[in-house]
RODO-2510 file (C-alpha; in nm, 4 decimals, decimal comma):
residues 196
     n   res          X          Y          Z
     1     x    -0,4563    -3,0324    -2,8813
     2     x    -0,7618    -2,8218    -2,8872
     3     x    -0,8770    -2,6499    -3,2343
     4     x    -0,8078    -2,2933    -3,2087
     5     x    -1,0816    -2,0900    -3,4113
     6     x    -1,0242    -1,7589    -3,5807
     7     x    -1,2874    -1,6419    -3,3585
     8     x    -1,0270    -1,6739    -3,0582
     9     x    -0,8072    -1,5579    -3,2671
    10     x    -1,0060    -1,2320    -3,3694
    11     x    -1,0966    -1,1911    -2,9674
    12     x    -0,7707    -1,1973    -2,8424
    13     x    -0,6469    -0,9802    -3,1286
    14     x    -0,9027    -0,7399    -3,0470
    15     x    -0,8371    -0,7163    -2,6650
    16     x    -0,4160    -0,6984    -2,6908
    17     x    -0,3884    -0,5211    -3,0328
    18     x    -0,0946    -0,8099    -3,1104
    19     x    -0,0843    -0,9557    -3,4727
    20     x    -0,2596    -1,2259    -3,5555
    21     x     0,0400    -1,4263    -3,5395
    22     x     0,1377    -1,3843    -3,2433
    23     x    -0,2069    -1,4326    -3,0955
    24     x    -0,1723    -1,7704    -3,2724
    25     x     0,0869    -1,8688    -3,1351
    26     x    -0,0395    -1,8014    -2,7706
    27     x    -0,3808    -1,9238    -2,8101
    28     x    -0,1747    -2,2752    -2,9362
    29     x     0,0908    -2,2689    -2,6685
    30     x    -0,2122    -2,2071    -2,3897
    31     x    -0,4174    -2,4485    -2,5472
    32     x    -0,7148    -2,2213    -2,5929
    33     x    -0,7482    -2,0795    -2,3075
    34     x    -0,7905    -1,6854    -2,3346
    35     x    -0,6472    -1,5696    -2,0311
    36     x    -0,2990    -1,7912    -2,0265
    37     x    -0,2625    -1,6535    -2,3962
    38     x    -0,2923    -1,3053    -2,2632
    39     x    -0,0605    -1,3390    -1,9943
    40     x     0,1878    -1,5465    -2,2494
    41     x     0,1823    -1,1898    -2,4662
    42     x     0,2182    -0,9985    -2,1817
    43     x     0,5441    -1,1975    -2,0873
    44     x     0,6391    -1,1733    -2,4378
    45     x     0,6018    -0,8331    -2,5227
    46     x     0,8659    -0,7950    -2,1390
    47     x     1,1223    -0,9476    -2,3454
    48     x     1,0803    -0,7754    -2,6085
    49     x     1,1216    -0,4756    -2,4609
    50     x     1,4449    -0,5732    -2,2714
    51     x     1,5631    -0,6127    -2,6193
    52     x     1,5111    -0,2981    -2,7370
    53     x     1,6102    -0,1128    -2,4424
    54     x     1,8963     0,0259    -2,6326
    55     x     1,7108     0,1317    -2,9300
    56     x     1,7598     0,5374    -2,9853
    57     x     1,4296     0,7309    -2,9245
    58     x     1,3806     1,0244    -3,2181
    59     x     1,0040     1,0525    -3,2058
    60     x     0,7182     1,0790    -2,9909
    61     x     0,4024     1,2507    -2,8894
    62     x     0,2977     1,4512    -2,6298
    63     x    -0,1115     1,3624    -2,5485
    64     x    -0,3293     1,5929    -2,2791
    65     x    -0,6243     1,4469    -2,1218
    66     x    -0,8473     1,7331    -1,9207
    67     x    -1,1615     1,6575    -1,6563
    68     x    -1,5245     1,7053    -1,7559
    69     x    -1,5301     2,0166    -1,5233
    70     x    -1,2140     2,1339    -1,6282
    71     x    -1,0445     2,1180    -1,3013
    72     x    -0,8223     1,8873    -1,3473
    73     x    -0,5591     1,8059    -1,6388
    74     x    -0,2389     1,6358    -1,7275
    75     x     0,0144     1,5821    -2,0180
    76     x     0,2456     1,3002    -2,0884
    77     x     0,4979     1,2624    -2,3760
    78     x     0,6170     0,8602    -2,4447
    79     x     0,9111     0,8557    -2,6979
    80     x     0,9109     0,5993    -2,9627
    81     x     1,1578     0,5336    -3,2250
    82     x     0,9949     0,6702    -3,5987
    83     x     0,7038     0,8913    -3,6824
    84     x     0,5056     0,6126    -3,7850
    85     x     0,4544     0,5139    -3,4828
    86     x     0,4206     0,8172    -3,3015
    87     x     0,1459     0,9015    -3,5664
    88     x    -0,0481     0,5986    -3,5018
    89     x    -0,3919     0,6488    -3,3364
    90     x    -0,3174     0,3716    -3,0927
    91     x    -0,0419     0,5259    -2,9659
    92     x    -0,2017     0,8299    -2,9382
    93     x    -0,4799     0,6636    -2,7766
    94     x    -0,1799     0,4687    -2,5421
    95     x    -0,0836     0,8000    -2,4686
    96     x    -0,4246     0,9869    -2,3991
    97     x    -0,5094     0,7148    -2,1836
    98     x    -0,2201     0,7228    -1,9497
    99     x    -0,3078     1,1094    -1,9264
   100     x    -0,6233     1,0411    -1,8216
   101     x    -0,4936     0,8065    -1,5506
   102     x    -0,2277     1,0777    -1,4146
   103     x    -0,5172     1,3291    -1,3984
   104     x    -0,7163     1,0681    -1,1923
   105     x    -0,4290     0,8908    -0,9518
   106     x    -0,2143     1,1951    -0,9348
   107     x     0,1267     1,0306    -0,9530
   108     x     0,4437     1,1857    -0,7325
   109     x     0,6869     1,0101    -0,9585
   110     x     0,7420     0,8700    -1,2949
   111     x     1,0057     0,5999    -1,1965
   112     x     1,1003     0,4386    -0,8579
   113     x     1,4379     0,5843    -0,8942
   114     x     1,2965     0,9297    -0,8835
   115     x     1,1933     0,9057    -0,5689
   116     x     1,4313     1,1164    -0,3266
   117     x     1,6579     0,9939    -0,0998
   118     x     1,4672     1,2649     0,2034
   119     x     1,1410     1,1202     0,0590
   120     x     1,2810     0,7548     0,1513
   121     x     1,4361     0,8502     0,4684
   122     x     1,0946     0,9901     0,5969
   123     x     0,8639     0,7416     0,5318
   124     x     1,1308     0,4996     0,6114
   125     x     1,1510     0,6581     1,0071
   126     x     0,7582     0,6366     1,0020
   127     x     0,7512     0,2662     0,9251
   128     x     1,0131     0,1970     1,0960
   129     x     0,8195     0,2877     1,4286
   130     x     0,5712     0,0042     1,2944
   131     x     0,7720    -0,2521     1,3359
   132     x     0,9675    -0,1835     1,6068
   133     x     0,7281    -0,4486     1,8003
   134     x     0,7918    -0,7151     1,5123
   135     x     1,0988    -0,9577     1,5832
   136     x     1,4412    -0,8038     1,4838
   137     x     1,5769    -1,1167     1,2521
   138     x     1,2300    -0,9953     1,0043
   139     x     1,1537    -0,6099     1,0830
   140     x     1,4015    -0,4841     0,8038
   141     x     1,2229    -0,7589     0,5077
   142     x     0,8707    -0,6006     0,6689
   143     x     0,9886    -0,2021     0,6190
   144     x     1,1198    -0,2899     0,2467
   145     x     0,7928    -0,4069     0,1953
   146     x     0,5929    -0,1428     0,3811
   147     x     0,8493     0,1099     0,1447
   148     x     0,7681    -0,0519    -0,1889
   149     x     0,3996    -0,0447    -0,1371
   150     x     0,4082     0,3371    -0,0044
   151     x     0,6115     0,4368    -0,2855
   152     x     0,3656     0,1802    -0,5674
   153     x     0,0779     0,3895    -0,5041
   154     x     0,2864     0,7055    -0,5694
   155     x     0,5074     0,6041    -0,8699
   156     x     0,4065     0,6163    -1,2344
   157     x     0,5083     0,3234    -1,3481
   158     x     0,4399     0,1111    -1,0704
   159     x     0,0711     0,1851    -1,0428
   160     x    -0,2464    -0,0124    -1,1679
   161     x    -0,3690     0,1475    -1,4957
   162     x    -0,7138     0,2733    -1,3897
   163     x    -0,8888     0,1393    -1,7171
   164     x    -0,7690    -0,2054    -1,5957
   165     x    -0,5816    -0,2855    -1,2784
   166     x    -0,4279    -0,5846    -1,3906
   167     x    -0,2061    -0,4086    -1,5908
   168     x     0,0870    -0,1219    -1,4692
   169     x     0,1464     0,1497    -1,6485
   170     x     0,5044    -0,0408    -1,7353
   171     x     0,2988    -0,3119    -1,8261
   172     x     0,0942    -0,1090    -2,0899
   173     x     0,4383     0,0904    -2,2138
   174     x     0,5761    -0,2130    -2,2513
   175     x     0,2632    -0,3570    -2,4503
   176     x     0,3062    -0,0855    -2,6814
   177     x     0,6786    -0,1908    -2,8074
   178     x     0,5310    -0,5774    -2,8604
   179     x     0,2561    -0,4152    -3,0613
   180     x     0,4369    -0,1740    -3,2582
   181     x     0,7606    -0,3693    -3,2707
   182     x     1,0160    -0,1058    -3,1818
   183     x     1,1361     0,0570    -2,8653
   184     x     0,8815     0,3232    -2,6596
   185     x     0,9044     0,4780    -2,3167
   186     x     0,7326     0,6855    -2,0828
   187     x     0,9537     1,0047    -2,0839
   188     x     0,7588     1,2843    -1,8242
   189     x     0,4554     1,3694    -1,7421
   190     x     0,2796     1,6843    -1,5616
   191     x    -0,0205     1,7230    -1,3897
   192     x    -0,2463     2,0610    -1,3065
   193     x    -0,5264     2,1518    -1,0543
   194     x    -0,7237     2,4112    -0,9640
   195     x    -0,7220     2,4347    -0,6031
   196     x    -1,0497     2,5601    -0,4321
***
């Protein structure tokens, strides 16, 4: 088994914000290699937040993010469980940051179950006429797919954090409850523009 430095340590510590621990652990279970250890966290810090899905919310912060020109702006509040967390600058920063990425990618809805039933029914009828031509055993497996991608791009949640589109906004909520070790979620969000 490979020797794994506190140098790889420190790096991967400095890209996920995990404890050093943790980051241990990964870099040994990945055998050095940075980017298995990353995605090992990521997987971790899933089922950790599964487990504290029932966890009572009684703090949070609400973070705006406004364009250079002023133009543009938007505000998001995440709920976590105790002030000390919601007065952390990281998940301020969490916070700010998904702000910034509602003000740039202009998000219809926060969670896939938001999206209305009219919504679905329309773009369902206009996809639908797209695969009319496709063979009838596969054309309903095609529109579920053709849905879920239409409705990615306009759900919170489901899209690709702007900063880095490896990562969902999910992803980076749930990233925050490895990190801080206690249940946080992505309550609303709002975004304004001044419309020439």
């Amino acid at each position: 088994m490979a020797e794994i430095t506190t140098d790889q340590i420190k790096q991967l510590r400095d890209q996920t914000g995990i404890s050093v621990m943790q980051c241990k652990k990964a870099l040994e279970e990945a055998r050095g290699d940075m980017e298995k250890a990353a995605i090992i966290l990521r997987k971790q810090g899933a089922k950790v937040a599964e487990k504290k899905s029932d966890r009572t919310l009684g703090s949070g912060v609400v973070q705006a993010y406004i364009h250079g020109g002023g133009n543009v702006g938007a505000m998001v509040e995440i709920a976590c469980e105790t002030d000390f967390v919601a007065k952390n600058d990281e998940f301020k920063k969490l916070a700010y940051d998904i702000a910034m990425h509602v003000a740039a990618m202009s998000p219809k809805y926060l969670k896939i179950e938001d999206v209305s039933e009219s919504d679905r029914q329309k773009a369902s009828d206009v996809f639908r006429a797209e695969v009319k031509d496709k063979p009838e055993n596969i054309q309903d497996k095609i529109l579920e797919g053709k849905l879920n991608s239409h409705f990615k791009e306009m759900v919170l949640l489901e899209q690709s954090f702007i900063k880095n589109p490896e990562l969902t906004i999910k992803d980076l909520v749930q990233e925050a409850v490895f990190k801080f070790g206690e249940k946080a979620e992505l309550v609303r969000f709002v975004r304004f523009e001044i419309l020439k």
